[in-house]
C-alpha positions, 0 to 999 in steps of 0.5 A: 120210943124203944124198939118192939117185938111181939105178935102183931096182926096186920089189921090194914095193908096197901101199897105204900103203908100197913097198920099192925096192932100187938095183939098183947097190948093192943097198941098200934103201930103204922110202918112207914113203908109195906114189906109185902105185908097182907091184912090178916096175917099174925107177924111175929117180929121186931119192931123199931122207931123210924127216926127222926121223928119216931112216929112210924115204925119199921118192921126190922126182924120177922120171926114167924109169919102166918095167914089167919082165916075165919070160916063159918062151918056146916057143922054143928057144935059138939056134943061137948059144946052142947054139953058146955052150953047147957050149963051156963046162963043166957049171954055167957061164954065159957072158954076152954082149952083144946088138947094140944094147941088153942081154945074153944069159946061156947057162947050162949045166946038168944035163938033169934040173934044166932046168925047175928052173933055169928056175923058179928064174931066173924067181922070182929078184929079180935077173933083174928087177934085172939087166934094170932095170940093163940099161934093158931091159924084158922078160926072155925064157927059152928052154930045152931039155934041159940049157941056159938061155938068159936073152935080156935084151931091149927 
C-alpha cells in the first residue's frame, strides 16, 4: 500500500484506536493507534501503511484540523429556499453554492415525513463528510412543513 493524504472524517475514536474515511473516496483507514483524535472531526493530513503487515495505518502529518457540528435551527428556511423549493418536483434536491465558502442543499419532501428527513440528514455520516469536503465546520438544518434546507457553513 502507498501512503495517503486527503481529508479524512473520524468516523470512530477510543482510546487505543480510530476509524478515518477519506471523504473523496470513501475508503476507510483504521490507525493502529489514537493521536488524540475525536469522532467528528475533519483531519487534513497523511497517512501511511503500518508495516509489516500494512493493514492499519498511521497518521503521519496533520495539516488542518477542524470540529464539525450539526445543529438543527429555530429558523425557517429563506425565502430564497422557499423560492428554490417551489420550483422543483416532490422528493428532489437542488444544490447551490453560497457566497464565499459551502453549499446549500433545498430538499422537497412529503409534509408529514418532515422531521423524519430532518432526523435522518442529522444522524447521517455523510452530511459530516460532505461538510469536511466543503473545508466547512458547522452544518445548519431549517425546516418547515415539507422542505429541508441543509445550509453548509463556516
Amino acid at each position: 500500500m502507498d501512503e495517503t493524504a486527503g481529508t479524512f472524517l473520524v468516523t470512530h475514536a477510543d482510546d487505543a484506536a480510530a476509524i478515518l474515511r477519506d471523504v473523496e473516496t470513501g475508503q476507510v483507514h483504521t490507525l493502529a493507534s489514537n493521536p488524540g483524535l475525536e469522532e467528528g472531526e475533519a483531519i487534513e493530513g497523511e497517512l501511511a501503511p503500518e508495516p509489516p503487515v500494512e493493514a492499519t495505518w498511521e497518521l503521519r502529518e496533520i495539516d488542518g484540523r477542524r470540529t464539525l457540528s450539526v445543529e438543527e435551527s429555530e429558523e425557517p428556511p429563506t425565502s430564497q429556499e422557499r423560492e428554490i423549493a417551489a420550483a422543483q418536483g416532490m422528493g428532489e434536491v437542488t444544490r447551490r453554492e453560497r457566497a464565499g465558502i459551502g453549499e446549500i442543499h433545498v430538499l422537497t419532501v412529503p409534509p408529514e415525513r418532515t422531521d423524519e428527513a430532518v432526523a435522518e440528514i442529522r444522524a447521517d455520516e455523510e452530511t459530516l463528510a460532505r461538510a469536511a469536503r466543503y473545508g466547512v465546520e458547522r452544518v445548519e438544518i431549517r425546516a418547515e412543513e415539507g422542505i429541508v434546507s441543509v445550509r453548509y457553513l463556516p
